[in-house]
C-alpha positions in Angstrom: -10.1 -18.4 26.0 -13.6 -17.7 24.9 -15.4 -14.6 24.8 -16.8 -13.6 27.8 -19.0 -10.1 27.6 -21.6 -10.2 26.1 -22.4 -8.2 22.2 -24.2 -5.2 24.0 -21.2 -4.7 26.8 -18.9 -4.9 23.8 -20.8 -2.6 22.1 -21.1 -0.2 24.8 -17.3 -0.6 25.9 -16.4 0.1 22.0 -18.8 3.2 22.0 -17.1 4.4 25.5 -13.6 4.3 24.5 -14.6 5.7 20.8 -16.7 8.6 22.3 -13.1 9.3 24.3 -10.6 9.2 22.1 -12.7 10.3 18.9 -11.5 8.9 15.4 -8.3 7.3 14.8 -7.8 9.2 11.1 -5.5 6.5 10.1 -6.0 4.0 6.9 -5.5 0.6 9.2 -6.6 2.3 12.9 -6.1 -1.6 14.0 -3.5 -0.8 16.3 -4.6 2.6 17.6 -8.0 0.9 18.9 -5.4 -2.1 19.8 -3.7 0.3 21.9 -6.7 2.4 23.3 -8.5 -0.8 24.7 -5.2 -2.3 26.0 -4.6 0.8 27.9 -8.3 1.1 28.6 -8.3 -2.6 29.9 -5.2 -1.5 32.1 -7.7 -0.2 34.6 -10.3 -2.9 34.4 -11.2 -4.5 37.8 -10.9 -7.8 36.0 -8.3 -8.9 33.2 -9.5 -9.0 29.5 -9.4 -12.1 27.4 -8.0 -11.9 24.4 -11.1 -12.6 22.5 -13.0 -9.8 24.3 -10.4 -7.3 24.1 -10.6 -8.6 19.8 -14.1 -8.0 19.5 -14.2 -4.8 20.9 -11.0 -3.4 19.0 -13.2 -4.6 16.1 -16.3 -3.0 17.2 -14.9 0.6 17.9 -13.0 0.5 14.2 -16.3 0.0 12.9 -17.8 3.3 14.7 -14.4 4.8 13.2 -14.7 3.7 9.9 -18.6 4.4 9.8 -17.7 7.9 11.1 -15.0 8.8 8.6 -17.1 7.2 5.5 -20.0 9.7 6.8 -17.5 12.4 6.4 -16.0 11.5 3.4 -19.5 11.0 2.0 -20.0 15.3 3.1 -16.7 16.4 1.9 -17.8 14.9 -1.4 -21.1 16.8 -1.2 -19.4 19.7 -0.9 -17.0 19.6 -3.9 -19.8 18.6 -6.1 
């Protein structure tokens, strides 16, 4: 099945379920955001197609992985 929401409902679901469960602090957080949206989606008043539930598991490990390389880049900072 085809995505259905749109890029900005993606990005806003991603930013939503991010913002509530904060970083994943895992190497491959793939299936903690897996896990996070499917139980996110458990509650949805409609069901999640596969593709949408894809893009925003994708879309909330980039916030993670753009959060932790902003961190990493500080902690380097710091032991310079």
């Amino acid at each position: 099945m085809a995505r259905v929401m749109r890029d900005a409902t993606v990005a806003a679901t991603a930013e939503k379920i991010f913002a509530a469960c904060g970083p994943s602090w895992l190497g491959d957080s793939y299936n903690h955001w897996s896990a996070a949206v499917k139980a996110w989606a458990v509650g949805a008043t409609r069901s999640l197609p596969d593709d949408d539930r894809r893009a925003i598991v994708y879309k909330t490990q980039e916030l993670d992985d753009a959060l932790m390389a902003a961190r990493r880049a500080l902690e380097e900072e710091d032991d310079e």
